[in-house]
C-alpha positions in Angstrom: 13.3 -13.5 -25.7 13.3 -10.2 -27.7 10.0 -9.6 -27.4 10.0 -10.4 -23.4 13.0 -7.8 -23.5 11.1 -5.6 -25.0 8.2 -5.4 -22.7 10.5 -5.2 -20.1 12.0 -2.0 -21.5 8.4 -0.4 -22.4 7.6 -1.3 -18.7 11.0 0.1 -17.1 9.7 3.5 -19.4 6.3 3.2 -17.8 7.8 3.2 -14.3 10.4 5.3 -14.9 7.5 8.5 -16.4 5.8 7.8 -12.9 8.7 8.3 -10.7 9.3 11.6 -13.0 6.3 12.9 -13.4 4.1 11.9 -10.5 3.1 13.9 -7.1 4.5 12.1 -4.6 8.0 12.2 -2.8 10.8 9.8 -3.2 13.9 10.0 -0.9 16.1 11.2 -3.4 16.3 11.1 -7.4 14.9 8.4 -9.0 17.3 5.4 -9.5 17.1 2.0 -11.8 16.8 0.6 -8.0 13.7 2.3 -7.5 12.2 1.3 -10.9 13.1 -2.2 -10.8 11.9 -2.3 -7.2 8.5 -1.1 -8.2 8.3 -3.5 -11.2 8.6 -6.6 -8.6 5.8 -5.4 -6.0 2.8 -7.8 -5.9 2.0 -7.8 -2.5 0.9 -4.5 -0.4 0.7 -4.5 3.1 -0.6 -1.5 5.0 -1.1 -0.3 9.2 -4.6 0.9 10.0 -4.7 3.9 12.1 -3.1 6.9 11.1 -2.6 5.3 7.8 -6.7 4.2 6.2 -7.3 6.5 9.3 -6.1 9.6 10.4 -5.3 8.3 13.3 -8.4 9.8 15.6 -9.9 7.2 18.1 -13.4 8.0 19.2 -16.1 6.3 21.6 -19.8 7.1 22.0 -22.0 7.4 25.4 -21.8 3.4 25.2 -18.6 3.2 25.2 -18.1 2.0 21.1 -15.4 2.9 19.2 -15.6 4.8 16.0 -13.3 5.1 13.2 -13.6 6.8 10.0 -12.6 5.3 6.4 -11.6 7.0 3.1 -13.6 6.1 0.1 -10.8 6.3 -2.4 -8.9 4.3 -0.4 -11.5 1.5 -0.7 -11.6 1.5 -4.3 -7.7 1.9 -4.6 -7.4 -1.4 -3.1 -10.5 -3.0 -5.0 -9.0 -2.1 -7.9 -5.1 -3.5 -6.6 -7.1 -6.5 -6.2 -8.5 -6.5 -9.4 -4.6 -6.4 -11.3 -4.2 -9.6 -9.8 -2.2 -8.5 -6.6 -2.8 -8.9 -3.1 -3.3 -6.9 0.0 -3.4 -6.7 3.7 -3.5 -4.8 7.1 -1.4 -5.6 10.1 -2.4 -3.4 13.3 -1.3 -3.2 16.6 -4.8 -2.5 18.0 -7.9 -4.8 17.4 -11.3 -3.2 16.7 -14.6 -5.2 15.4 -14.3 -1.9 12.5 -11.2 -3.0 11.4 -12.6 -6.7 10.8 -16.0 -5.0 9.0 -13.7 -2.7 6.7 -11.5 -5.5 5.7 -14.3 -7.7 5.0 -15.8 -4.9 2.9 -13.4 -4.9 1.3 -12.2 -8.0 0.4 -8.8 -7.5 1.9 -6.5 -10.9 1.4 -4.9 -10.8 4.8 -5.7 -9.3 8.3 -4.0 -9.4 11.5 -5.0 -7.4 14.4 -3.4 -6.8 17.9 -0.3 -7.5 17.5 2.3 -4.6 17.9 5.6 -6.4 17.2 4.5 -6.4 13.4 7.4 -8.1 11.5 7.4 -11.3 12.0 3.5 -11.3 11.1 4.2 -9.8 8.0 7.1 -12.8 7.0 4.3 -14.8 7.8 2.5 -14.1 5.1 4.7 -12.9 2.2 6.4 -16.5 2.8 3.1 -18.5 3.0 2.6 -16.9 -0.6 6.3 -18.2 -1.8 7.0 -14.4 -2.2 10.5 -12.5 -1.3 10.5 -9.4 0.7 11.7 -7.6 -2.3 8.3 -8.2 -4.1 6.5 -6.7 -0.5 5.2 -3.6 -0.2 4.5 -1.6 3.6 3.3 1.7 4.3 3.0 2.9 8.1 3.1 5.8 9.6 4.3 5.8 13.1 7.6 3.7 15.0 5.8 0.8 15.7 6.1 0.2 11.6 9.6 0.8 11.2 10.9 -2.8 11.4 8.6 -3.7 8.8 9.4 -0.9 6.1 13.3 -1.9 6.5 12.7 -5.4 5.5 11.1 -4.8 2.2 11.2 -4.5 -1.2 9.2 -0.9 -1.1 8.7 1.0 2.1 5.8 4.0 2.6 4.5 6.3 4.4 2.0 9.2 4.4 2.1 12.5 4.7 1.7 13.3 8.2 3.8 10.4 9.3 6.5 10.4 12.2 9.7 11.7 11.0 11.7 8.6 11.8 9.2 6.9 9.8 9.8 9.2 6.7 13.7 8.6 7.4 12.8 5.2 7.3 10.5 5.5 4.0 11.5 5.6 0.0 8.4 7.0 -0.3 6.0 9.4 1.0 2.3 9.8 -0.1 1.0 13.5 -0.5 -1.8 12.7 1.4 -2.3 12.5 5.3 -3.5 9.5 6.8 -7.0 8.8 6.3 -7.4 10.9 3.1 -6.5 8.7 0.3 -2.9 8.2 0.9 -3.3 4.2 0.6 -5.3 5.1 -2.9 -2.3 7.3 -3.5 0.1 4.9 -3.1 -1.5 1.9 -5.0 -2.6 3.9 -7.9 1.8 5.0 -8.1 2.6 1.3 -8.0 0.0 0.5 -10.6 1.0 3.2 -12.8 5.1 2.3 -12.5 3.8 -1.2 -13.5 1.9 0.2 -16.5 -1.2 -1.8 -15.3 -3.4 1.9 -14.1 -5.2 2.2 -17.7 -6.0 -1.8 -17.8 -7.0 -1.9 -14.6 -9.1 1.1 -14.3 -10.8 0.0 -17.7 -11.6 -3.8 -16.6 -13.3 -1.6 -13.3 -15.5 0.7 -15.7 -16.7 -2.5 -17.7 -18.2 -3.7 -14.4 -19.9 -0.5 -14.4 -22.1 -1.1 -17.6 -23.5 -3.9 -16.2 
């Protein structure tokens, strides 16, 4: 028990130096609520456009739709992945991109064309046997509100609707499309005090 306790308490330090220290902006000062909320998260669920997007829709002569994708964002959920957690994207559109991205990417869960977004995302956090209080969401426009007031951690980015930030605990420093996702995984991580581990598991897989 003592030595549980006391990994709890090096964690809660861990978290607690993120919140303090880190870029980003919390609604508010930083709280044992927001700490012990951050320590619980294994499960990060995340809109597509205007969020791994900056929200632009384009078509070609042809008629085919384009999208543009972050890199960082990429690797920040690779290596979310890689610390054992799971990720997924729930979108109100649905776009053959999406379905390539996420299968680049390995993502756990994807759910596409479906607007009303909430009861999709109780879907899966209860087919894993989690509680929304271990659920992450980051959106960005009104369509993701429902969802960010039923969990455990709600996000968005930068250039997010402003009923979504009044909606949000957290808001990423980034814009939609430009790492925010990255931003916000690689906050969680670091609260958790997993970042170093994870990042130094990833590097081994470089040497290769």
């Amino acid at each position: 028990m003592l030595h549980r306790r006391c990994v709890y308490e090096q964690q809660t330090k861990d978290a607690a130096d993120s919140l303090c220290h880190g870029r980003h902006h919390l609604s508010g000062s930083v709280t044992d609520r927001d700490i012990a909320d951050l320590l619980a998260i294994t499960l990060v669920l995340s809109d597509v456009d205007g969020v791994l997007t900056d929200g632009g829709i384009g078509y070609s002569d042809a008629g085919q739709e384009f999208k543009q994708f972050h890199v960082r964002d990429g690797l920040g959920i690779k290596l979310w992945r890689m610390a054992g957690r799971q990720f997924g994207l729930l979108t109100a559109r649905s776009s053959p991109l999406v379905d390539r991205r996420a299968k680049e990417l390995g993502v756990d869960f994807l759910v596409q064309g479906q607007e009303s977004k909430l009861k999709q995302a109780r879907q899966i956090w209860k087919g894993l046997g989690l509680d929304s209080s271990q659920v992450c969401y980051i959106g960005d426009d009104l369509t993701d509100i429902p969802v960010l007031q039923s969990v455990g951690w709600s996000a968005t980015v930068a250039d997010g609707a402003a009923e979504v930030k009044a909606a949000s605990r957290f808001v990423t420093t980034a814009p939609g499309g430009r790492g925010a996702v990255r931003e916000l995984l690689e906050f969680i991580l670091r609260a958790q005090g997993r970042w170093d581990a994870t990042v130094g598991t990833y590097l081994k897989t470089l040497e290769s």
